[in-house]
C-alpha positions in Angstrom: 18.1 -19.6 28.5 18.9 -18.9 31.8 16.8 -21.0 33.4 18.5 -24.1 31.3 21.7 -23.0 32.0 20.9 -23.0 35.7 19.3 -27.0 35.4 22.8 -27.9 33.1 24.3 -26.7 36.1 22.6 -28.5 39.0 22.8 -31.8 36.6 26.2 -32.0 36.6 26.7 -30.8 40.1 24.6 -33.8 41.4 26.9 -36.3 38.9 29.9 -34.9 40.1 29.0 -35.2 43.9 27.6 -38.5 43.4 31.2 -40.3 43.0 32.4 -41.6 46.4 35.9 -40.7 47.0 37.1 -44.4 47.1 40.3 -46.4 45.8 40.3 -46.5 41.9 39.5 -50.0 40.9 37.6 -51.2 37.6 34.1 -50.5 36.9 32.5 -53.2 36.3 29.1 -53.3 33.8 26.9 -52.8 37.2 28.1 -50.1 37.9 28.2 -48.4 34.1 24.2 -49.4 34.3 23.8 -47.2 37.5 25.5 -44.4 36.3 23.6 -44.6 33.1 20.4 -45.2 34.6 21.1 -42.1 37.5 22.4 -39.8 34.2 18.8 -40.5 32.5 16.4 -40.0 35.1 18.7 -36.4 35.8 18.0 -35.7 32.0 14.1 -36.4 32.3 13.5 -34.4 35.5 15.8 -31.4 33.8 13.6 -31.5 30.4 10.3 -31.8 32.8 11.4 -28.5 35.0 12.3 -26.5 31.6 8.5 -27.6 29.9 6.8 -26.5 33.1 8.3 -22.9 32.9 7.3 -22.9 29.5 3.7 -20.6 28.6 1.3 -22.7 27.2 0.8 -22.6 23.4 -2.5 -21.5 22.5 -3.6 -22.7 18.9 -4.8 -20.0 16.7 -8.1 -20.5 14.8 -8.4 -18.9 11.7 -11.8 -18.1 10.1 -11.9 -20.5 6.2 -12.7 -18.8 2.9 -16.3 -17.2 2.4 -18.3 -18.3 -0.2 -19.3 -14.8 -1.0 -16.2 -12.7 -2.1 -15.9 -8.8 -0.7 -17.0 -6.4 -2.9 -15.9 -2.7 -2.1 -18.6 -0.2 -1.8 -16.8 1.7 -4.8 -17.2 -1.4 -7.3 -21.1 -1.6 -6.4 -23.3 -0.1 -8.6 -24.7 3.2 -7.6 -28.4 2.8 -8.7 -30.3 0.3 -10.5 -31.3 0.9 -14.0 -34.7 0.5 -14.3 -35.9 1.3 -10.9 -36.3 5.4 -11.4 -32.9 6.5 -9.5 -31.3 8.0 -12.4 -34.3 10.2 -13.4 -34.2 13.5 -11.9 -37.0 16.3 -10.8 -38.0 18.9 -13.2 -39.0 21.3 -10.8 -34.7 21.2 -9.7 -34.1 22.4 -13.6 -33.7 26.3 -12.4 -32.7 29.1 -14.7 -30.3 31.3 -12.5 -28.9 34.9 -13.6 -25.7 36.6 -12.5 -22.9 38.2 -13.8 -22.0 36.0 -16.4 -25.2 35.5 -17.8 -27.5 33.2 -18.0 -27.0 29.7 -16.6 -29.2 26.7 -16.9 -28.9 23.7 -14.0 -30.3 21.3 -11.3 -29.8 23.5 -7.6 -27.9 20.9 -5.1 -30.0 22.5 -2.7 -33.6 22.0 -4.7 -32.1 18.0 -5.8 -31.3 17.5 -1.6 -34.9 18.1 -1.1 -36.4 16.2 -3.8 -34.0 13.6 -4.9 -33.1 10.8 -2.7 -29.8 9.8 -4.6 -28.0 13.5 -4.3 -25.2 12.3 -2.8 -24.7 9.9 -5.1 -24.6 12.3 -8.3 -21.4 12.8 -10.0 -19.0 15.8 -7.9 -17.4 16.7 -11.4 -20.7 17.8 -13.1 -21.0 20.2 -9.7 -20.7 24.2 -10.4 -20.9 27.3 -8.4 -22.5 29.8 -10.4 -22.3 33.6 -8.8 -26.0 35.2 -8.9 -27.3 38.5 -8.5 -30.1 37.2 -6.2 -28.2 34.6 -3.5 -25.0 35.3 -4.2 -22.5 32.3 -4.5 -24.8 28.7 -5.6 -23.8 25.0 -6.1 -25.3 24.0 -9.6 -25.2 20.8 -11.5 -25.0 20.8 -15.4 -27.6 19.5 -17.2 -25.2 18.1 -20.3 -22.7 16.5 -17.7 -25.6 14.6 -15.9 -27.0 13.6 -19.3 -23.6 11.9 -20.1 -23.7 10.0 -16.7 -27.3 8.2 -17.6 -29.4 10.8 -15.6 -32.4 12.4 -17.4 -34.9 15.3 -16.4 -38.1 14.2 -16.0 -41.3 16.5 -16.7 -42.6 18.2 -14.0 -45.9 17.2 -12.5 -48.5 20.4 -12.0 
């Protein structure tokens, strides 16, 4: 702004200056065509100095649609029926003893060994069961896997 301001300015200062001092007397259509002619190359060296101290524009490329659509991790499917992920080791199936009783379930830390999709198991069919033996254990239920689509599979000897 201040820089057209400034330019304004020096336009008019130059127009102003450029009148001679002279008697008053008619102007005649010469001399309207000079002044014309002197206002409009002012105008186009004033709008040349103002897009000079302009910064560049830089066009912004923008990638197009992709002709595979996201799918979050969360909406994939965890394993794939058929191809033995959902079928769990026997030898995980522990019976463990405490104070409560009696508890049958799949030891996280047996199924981290021996189960490549742990991680993958459902966290709300996790337990800790208190044992005489090792005190404090994470256990997963048996019934709650079985309503998730995992299954015990025999144990090999």
């Amino acid at each position: 702004m201040n820089k057209i301001f400034i330019t304004l300015i020096a336009i008019a200062t130059l127009i102003v200056t450029s009148f001679n001092a002279t008697q008053a007397r008619a102007a005649d259509s010469d001399d309207i065509a000079k002044i014309l002619l002197g206002a409009t190359a002012l105008f186009v060296i004033g709008s040349a100095i103002s897009e000079a101290n302009e910064a560049p524009r830089r066009k912004v490329e923008r990638p197009g649609p992709s002709a595979h659509p996201y799918t979050p991790y969360r909406d994939q499917p965890r394993w794939k029926p058929g191809k033995g992920a959902a079928k769990l080791p026997g030898r995980c199936l522990q019976t463990f003893r405490g104070k409560d009783g009696t508890y049958r379930g799949y030891s996280r830390w047996c199924l981290r060994q021996n189960y490549r999709y742990e991680a993958q198991l459902p966290r709300k069919c996790l337990n800790k069961v208190h044992t005489f033996k090792d005190g404090k254990r994470n256990v997963y239920e048996p019934s709650c896997l079985r309503r998730h689509g995992f299954w015990h599979q025999a144990a090999r000897n």
